[in-house]
C-alpha positions, 0 to 999 in steps of 0.5 A: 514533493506531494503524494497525490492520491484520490482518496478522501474521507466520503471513501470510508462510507463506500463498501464494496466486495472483495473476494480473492479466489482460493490459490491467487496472491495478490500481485499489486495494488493501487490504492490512491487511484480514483477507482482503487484496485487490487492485482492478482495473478494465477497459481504458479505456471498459468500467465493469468493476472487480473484487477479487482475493484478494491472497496473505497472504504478499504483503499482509504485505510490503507492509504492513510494508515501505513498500508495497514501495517504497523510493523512497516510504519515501524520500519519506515521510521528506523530506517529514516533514523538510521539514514539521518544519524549517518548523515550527521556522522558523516558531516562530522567526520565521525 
């Protein structure tokens, strides 16, 4: 299976602004669409949500570095470690 995304090299010359308003979280993201964004919704108690155009040149680092996060690079990589010894224990009877 192949990741599909839009992301290319020419995105980390494209800026752009983002700009989180005070008490919103960021409820999702979508980083390899051709127009990346970000989604975010209301303080607690309010059903607002909205889409923000995230920069190119932030969507392409974080699609191509783990998310930005080493620690879920890290992650990813133990867990697929672990998942790989317990197939081998498993096929061995162990």
């Amino acid at each position: 299976m192949s990741i599909k995304t839009a992301a290319n090299e020419e995105w980390q010359e494209e800026g752009g602004i983002l700009e989180i308003p005070d008490g919103w979280f960021v409820s999702g993201a979508n980083f390899d669409a051709s127009e990346p964004y970000i989604e975010i919704s209301a303080p607690e108690g309010t059903p607002d949500r909205k889409k923000l155009p995230c920069p190119k040149s932030l969507a392409y680092y974080l699609s191509m570095h783990s998310c930005g996060s080493q620690h879920l690079r890290d992650t990813i990589v133990r867990n697929a470690r672990i998942a790989i010894q317990n197939q081998i224990k498993g096929a061995l009877g162990l």
